[in-house]
Structures are given as structure tokens and as C-alpha cells.
TORNUTOR-728093 format. One line per field, with one value per residue: residue number from 0; x, y, z of N, C-alpha, C in turn; residue in one letter. Coordinates in steps of 0.1 Angstrom, whole numbers, plus 5000, padded with zeros to 4 digits. Atoms other than C-alpha are relative to their C-alpha. Example, Ala and Ser with C-alpha at 12.3 -4.5 7.8 and 13.67 -1.06 7.14 Angstrom:
% TORNUTOR-728093
bakol <- 0,1
n_px <- 5009,4991
n_py <- 4988,4989
n_pz <- 5000,5000
ca_px <- 5123,5137
ca_py <- 4955,4989
ca_pz <- 5078,5071
c_px <- 5009,4992
c_py <- 5012,5011
c_pz <- 5000,5008
dodo <- A,S
***
This chain:
% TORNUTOR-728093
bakol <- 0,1,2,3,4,5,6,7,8,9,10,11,12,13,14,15,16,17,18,19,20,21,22,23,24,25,26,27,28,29,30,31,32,33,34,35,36,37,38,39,40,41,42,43,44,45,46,47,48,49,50,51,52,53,54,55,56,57,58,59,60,61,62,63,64,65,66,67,68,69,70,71,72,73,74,75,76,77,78,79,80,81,82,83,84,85,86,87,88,89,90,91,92,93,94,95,96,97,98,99,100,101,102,103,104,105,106,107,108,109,110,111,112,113,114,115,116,117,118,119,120,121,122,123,124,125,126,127,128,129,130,131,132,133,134,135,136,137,138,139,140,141,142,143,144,145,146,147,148,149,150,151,152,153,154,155,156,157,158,159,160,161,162,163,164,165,166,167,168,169,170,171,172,173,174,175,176,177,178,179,180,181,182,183,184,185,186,187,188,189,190,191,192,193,194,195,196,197,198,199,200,201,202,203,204,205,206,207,208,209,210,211,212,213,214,215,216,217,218,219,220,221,222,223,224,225,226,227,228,229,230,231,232,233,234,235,236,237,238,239,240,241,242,243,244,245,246,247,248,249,250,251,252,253,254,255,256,257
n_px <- 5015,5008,5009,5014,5004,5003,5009,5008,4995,5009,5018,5003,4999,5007,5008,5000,4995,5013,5014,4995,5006,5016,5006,4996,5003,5011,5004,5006,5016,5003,5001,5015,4999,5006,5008,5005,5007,5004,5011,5001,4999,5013,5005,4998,4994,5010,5000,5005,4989,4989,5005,5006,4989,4993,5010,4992,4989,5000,4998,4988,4984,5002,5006,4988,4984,4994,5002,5004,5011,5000,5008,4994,5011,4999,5013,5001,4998,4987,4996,4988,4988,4996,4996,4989,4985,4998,4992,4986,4995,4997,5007,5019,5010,5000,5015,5007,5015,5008,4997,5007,4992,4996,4990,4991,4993,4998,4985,4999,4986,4993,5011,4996,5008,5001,5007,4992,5008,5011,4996,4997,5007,5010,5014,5008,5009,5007,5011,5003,5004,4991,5000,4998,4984,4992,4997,4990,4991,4993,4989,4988,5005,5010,4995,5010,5013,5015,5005,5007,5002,5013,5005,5003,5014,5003,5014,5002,5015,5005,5010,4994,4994,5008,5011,4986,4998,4989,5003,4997,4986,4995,4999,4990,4984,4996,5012,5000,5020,5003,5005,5005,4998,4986,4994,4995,4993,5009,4992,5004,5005,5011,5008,5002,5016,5017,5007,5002,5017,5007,5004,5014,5009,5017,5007,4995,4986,4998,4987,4992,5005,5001,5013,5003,4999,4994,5007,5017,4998,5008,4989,4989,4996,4990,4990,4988,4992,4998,4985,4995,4983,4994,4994,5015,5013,5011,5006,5013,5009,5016,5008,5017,5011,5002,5013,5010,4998,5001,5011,4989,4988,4987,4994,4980,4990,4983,4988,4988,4995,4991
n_py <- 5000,4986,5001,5005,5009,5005,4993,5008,5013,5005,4999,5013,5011,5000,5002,5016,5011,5002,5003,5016,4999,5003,5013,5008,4995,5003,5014,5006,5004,5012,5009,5006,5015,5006,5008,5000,5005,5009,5003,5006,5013,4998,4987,4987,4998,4997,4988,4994,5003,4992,4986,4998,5007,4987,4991,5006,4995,4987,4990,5005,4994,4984,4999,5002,4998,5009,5015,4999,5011,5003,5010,5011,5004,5007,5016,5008,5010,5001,4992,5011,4999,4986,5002,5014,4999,4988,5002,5002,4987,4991,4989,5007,4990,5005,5009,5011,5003,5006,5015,5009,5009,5012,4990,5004,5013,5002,4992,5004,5000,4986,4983,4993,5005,4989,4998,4988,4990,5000,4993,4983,4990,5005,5008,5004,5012,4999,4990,5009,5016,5009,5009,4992,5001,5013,5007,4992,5002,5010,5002,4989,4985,4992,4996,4994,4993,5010,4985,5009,5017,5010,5012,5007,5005,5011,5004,5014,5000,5011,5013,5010,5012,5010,5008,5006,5009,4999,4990,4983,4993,4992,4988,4996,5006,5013,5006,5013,5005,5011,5006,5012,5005,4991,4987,4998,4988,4992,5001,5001,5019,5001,4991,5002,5011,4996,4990,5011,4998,4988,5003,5010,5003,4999,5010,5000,5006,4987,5004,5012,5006,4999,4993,4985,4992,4985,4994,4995,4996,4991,4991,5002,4996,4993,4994,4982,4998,4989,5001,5001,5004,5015,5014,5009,4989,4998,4992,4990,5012,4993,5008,4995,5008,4993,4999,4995,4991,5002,4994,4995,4987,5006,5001,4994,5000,4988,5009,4989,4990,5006
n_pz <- 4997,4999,4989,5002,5002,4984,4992,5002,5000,4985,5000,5006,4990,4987,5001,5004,4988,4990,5007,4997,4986,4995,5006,4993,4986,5003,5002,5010,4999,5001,5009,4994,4998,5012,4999,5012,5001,5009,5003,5007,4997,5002,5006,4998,5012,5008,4999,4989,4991,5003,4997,4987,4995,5007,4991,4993,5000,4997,4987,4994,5005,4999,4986,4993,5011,5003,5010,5013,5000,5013,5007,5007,5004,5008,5003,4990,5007,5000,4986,4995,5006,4993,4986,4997,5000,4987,4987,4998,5003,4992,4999,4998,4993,4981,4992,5016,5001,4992,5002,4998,4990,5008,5004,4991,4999,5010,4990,4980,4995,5008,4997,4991,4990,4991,4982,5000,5010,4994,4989,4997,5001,4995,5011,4992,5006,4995,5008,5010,4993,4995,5008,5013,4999,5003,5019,5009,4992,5004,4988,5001,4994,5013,5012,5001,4991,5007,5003,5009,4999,5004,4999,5014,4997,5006,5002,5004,5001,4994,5006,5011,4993,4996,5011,5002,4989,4995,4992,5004,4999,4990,4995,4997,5005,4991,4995,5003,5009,4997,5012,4999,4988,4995,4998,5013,5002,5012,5013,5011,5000,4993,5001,5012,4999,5001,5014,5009,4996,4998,5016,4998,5009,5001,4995,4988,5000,4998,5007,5004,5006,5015,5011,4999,5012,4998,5004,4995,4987,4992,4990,4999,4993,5007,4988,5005,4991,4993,4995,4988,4993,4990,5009,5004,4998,5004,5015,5002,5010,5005,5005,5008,5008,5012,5005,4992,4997,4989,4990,4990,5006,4996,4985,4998,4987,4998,4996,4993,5012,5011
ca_px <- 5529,5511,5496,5463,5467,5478,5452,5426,5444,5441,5406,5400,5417,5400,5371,5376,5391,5355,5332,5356,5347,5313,5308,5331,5314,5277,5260,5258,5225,5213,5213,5175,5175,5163,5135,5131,5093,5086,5051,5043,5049,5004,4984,4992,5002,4966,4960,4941,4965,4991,4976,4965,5005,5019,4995,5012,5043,5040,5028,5053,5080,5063,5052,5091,5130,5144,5130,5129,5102,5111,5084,5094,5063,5069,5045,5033,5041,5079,5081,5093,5124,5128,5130,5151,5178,5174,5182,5210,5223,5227,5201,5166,5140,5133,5098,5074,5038,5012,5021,5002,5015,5020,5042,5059,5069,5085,5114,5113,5144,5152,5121,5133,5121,5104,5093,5126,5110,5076,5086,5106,5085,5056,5028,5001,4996,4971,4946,4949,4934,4963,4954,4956,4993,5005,5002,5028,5050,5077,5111,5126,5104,5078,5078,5050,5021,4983,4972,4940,4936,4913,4898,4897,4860,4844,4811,4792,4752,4738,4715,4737,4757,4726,4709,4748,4745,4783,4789,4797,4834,4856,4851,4886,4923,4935,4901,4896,4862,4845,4843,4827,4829,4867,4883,4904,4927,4905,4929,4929,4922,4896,4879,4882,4860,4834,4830,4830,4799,4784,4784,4751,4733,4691,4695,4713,4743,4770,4808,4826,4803,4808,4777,4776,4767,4785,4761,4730,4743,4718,4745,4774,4804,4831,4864,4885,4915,4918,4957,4967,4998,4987,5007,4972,4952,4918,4899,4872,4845,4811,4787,4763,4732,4723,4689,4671,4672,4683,4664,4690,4715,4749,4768,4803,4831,4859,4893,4928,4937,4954
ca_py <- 5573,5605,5615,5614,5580,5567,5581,5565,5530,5531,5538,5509,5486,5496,5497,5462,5447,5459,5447,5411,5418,5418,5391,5371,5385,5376,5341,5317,5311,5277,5248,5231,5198,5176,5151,5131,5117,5083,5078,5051,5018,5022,5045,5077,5079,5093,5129,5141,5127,5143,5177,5169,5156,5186,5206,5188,5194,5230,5241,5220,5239,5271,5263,5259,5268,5240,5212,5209,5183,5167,5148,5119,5104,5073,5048,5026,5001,5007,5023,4988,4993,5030,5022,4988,5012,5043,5021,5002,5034,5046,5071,5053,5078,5087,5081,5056,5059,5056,5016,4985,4954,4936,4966,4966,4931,4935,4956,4934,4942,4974,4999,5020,5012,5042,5034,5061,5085,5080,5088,5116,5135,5120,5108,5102,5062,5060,5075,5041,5004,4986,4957,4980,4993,4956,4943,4973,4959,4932,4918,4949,4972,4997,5001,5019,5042,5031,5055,5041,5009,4989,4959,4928,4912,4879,4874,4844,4835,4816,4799,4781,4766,4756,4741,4722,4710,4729,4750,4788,4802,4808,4842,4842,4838,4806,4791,4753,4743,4717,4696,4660,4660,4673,4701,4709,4740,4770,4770,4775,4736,4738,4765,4752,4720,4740,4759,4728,4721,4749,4745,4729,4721,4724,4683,4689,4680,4694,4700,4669,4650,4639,4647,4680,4699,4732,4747,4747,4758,4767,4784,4791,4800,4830,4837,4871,4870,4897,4907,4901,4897,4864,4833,4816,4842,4837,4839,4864,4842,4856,4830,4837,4822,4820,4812,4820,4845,4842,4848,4858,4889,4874,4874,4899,4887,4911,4898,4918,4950,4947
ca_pz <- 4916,4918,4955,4942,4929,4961,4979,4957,4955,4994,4992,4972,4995,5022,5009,4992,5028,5047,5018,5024,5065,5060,5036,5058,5093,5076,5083,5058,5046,5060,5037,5040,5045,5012,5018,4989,4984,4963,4948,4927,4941,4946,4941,4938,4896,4890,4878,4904,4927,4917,4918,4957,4964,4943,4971,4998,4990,4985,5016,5034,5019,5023,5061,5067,5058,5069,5050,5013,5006,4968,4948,4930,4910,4891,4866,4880,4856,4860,4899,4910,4882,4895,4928,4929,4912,4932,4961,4944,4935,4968,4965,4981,4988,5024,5023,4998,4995,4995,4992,4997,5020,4988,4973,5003,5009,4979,4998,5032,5052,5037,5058,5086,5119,5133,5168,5173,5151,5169,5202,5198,5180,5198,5172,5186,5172,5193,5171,5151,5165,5182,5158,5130,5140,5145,5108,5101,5129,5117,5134,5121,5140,5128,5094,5089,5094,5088,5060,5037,5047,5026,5038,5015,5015,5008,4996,4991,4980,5008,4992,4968,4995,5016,4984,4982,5017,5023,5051,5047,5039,5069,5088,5098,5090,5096,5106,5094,5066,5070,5039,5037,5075,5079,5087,5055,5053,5035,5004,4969,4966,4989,4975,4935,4950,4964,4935,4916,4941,4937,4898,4891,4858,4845,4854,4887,4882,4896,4885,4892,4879,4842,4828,4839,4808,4807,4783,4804,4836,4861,4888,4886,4902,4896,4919,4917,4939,4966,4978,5014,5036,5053,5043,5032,5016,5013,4978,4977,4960,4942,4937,4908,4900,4865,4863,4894,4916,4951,4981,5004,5000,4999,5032,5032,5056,5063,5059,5071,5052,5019
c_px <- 4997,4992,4985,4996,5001,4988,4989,5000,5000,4989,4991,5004,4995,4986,4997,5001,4987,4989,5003,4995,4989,4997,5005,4988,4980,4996,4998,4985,5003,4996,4984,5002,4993,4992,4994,4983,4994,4989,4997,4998,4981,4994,5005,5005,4988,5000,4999,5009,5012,5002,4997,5018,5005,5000,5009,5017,5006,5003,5007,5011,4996,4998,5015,5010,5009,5003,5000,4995,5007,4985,5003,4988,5008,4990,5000,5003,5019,5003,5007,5016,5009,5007,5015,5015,5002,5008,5017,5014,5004,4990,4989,4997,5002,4987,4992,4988,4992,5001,4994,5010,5009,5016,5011,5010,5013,5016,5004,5016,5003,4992,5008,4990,4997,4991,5009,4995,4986,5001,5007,4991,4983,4987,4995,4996,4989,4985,4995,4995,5012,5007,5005,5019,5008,5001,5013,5014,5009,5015,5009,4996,4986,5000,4994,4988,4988,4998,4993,5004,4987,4998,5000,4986,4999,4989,4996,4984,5000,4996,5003,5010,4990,4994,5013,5003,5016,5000,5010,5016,5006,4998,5014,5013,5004,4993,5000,4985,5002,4997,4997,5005,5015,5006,5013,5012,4994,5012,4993,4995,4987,4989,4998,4986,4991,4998,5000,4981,4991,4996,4988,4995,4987,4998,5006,5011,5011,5018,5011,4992,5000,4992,4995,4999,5003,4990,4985,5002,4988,5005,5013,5013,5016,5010,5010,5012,5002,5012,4992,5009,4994,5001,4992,4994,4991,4992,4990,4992,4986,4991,4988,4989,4992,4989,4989,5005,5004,4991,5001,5009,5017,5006,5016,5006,5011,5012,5010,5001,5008,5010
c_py <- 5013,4997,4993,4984,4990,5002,4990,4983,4997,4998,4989,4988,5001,4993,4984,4991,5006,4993,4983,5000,4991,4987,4990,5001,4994,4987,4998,4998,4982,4990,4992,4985,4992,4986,4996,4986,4991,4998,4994,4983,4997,5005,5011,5011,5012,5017,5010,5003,5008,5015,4999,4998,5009,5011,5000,5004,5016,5008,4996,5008,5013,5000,5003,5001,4991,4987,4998,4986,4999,4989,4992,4992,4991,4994,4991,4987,4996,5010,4989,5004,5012,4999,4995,5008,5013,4990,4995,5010,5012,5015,4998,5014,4998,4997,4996,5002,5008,4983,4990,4989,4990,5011,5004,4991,4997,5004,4995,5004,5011,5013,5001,4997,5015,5004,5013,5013,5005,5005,5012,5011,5001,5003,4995,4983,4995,5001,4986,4988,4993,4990,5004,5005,4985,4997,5012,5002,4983,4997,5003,5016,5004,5002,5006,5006,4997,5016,4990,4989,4993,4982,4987,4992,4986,5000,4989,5000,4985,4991,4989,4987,4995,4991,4986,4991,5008,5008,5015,4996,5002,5013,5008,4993,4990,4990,4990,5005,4984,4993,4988,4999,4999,5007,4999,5016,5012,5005,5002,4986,5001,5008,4998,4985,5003,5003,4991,4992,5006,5007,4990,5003,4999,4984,5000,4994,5010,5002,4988,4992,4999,5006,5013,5005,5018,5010,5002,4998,5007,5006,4994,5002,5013,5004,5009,4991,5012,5002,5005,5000,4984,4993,4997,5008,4995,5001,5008,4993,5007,4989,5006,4989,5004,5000,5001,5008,4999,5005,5006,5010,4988,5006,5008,4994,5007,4986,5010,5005,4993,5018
c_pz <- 5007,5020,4997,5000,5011,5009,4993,5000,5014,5009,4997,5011,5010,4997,4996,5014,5007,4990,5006,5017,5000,4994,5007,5019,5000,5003,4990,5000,5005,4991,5004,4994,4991,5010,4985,5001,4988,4996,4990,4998,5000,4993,5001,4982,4992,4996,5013,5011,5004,5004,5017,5006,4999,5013,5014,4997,4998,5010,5007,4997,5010,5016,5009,4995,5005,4997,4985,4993,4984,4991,4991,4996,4987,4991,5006,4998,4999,5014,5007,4992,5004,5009,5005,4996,5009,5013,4999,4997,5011,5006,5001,5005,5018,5003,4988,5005,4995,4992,5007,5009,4987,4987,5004,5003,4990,5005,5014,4999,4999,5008,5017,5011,5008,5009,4999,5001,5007,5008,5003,4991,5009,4997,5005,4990,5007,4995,4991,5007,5001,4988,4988,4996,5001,4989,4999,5009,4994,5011,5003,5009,4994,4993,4988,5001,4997,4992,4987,4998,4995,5000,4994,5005,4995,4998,4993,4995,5011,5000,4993,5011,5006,4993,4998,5012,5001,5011,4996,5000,5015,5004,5007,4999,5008,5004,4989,4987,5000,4987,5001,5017,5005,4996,4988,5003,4991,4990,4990,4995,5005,4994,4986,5002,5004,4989,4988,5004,4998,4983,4995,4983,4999,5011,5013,5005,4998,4989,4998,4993,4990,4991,5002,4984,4997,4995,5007,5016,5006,5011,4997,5009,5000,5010,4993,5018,5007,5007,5016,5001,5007,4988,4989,4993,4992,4987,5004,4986,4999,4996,4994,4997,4989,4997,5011,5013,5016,5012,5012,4996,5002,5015,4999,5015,5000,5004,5008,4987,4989,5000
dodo <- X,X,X,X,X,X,X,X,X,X,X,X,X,X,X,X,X,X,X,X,X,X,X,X,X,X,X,X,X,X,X,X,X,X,X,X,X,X,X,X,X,X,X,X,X,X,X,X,X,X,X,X,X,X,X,X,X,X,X,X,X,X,X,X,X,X,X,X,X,X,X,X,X,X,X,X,X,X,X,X,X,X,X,X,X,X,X,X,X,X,X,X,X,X,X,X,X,X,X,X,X,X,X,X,X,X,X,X,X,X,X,X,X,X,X,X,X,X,X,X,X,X,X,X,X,X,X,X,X,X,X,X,X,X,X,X,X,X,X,X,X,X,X,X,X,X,X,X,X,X,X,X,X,X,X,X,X,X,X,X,X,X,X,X,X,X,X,X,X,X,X,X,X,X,X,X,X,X,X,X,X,X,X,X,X,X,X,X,X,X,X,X,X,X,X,X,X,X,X,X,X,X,X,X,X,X,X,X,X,X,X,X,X,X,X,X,X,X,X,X,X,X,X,X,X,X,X,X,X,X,X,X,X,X,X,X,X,X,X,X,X,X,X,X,X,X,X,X,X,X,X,X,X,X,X,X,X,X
***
């Protein structure tokens, strides 16, 4: 082996053993922390949506290097199927929504309790009605934040029950009705015989009655069901009248969020 070649072959190792220095001597880049985000179990499948969540998740990233927000957008028609295996799979989202109580319930036991969470970063819940933060309190903790809470409603026509002699719908959960002079449980039961009352014919006859004639209904009566979390929940009942016009506005009662 030639001088020269020596010379250059120790050049090389040098130079090789400071490139290994530095690359050794260099910080790793930091790894950013994955946050994976579920959307689907509610609302949230719709275009628009998508595009405002997309939005959200963006600037989050961009605001910060050591989070890495993921979006996870399911149908909504199979976000339950999604989910149930994600979790059995070891690999549940870290955070679901925007989801309903009845989308929720669906996963009792399983949501992260984050009073914790609350306090150390210190979130102002405060901002929200007391009452409002309890419903999203269970015997696992907090297990949830209030975000678009929609009310469920009842509306009734006044006039049909006073023309019926019954007294108005309950105004609140749990509250008794008074039917033939006792207090009853406001139930689906309860609420198929008024509306059996409150079914009336030209000759004045109403639904239980045999001779009711279906075809020449002069009011009627039509019930939608509205989702809750209590035990009991409430129908949301529209009474129409088909052939004359009321004289009263119907009466809305607020129930608890759905």
C-alpha cells in the first residue's frame, strides 16, 4: 500500500468517524404524539362538516409539533360496527364526537373520566350551567363535555284537550298526569289513551268508542318520538286538528337534552 493510499484511506476514516459524531451527537427529532379523532357515532358524516373538522384539524397540527391530531370519519350507518371493533381491537379512539347521549350509552363503562384532565389543565366548566354539566356526569366520573346540546320539545294544541276535559301533558320528568282523577305514570300507555281521547269524529265520537268512524275524523292525533337519556322518556306529541282550526297556539315544554 502506496503512501498516497494510506493517506487518503485515513482521510476517509476520519472523516467517516466525525460524520458518525455528529449524527450521533445530534438530537433526535421528537416523535409527536398521535391523537386519534372518531366522528361518526352523530353527526358529523355531512359534507360541510367534514370540510369545517378537516379545518380543525389542520390548524391544530399546524399551531403545534407535539401533537398529531388524526381524523377518523366514519358512516353513519356503520360507525357503531367501526367503532365496537376499533375498541375490540385494542385500538379505541382517544376522543368521539360529536355524539348524542343515546350514541353514547351505547359504550357505558368504557368513557374516560376527565374530572383529571379538567383540572390540570384548568377548563373553565364553568362557562356551562351546573345542571347542564351533571347529565354528563355518571358513577364513572365525567365523561363528557356539553357541546350542541339540543333540547327535546313537546307540543300540544290546547284546545283539544280542553274540549276533551284532560289536563295538559307533564312539564317535567317524572311528574305524575292526572287521568280519570288519578295520577298515572306519563308513559307510552298513558299517552296512546289520551290520544285515543283526543281522536274525535264529525258525530263526536271519540277513539275508544266503537262507533268512531275513522273516515270522518274531525281531529286527530299524531306522536313522533323524541330521544332522551331518562328511564321514562316522554313522547313529544303534536295534536292536529283536521277540520277546524284552533284558537290557541300550541303550548312547547322543554324536556332534558338529547
Amino acid at each position: 500500500m502506496n503512501k498516497h493510499f494510506r493517506k487518503m484511506l485515513s482521510l476517509t476514516v476520519v472523516a467517516a468517524t466525525v460524520l458518525l459524531m455528529v449524527q450521533v451527537a445530534a438530537p433526535a427529532k421528537a416523535q409527536k404524539t398521535v391523537v386519534t379523532w372518531f366522528v361518526g357515532l352523530g353527526t358529523g358524516g355531512n359534507s360541510e362538516q367534514k370540510i369545517a373538522q378537516e379545518k380543525v384539524v389542520a390548524d391544530f397540527n399546524a399551531s403545534q409539533d407535539a401533537i398529531e391530531l388524526k381524523l377518523n370519519i366514519a358512516d353513519n350507518k356503520v360507525a357503531n360496527d367501526v367503532l365496537s371493533t376499533l375498541i375490540a381491537s385494542g385500538d379505541a379512539p382517544d376522543i368521539i364526537g360529536p355524539v348524542g347521549f343515546e350514541g353514547s350509552n351505547r359504550y357505558s363503562g368504557q368513557w374516560l373520566d376527565l374530572t383529571s384532565l379538567v383540572e390540570k389543565t384548568g377548563y373553565d366548566m364553568k362557562q356551562f350551567p351546573e345542571a347542564l354539566v351533571n347529565l354528563y356526569k355518571t358513577p364513572a366520573g365525567l365523561v363528557g363535555i356539553p357541546f350542541a346540546v339540543f333540547p327535546g320539545l313537546l307540543y300540544y294544541n290546547v284546545d283539544l284537550f280542553d274540549e276533551a276535559g284532560l289536563a295538559y301533558p307533564p312539564a317535567n320528568f317524572d311528574e305524575k298526569y292526572t287521568l280519570d282523577g288519578k295520577e298515572v305514570d306519563w308513559n307510552y300507555d298513558t299517552m296512546a289513551e289520551v290520544a285515543k281521547r283526543l281522536t274525535v269524529d264529525t258525530n263526536g265520537n271519540d277513539a275508544p268508542a266503537p262507533t268512531l268512524t275513522p273516515a270522518r275524523l274531525r281531529s286527530s292525533v299524531s306522536i313522533t318520538s323524541g330521544r332522551c337519556c331518562a328511564p321514562k322518556c316522554p313522547p313529544s306529541v303534536v295534536a292536529n286538528s283536521g277540520m277546524r282550526r284552533p284558537t290557541k297556539s300550541p303550548c312547547p315544554r322543554t324536556g332534558k337534552p338529547n
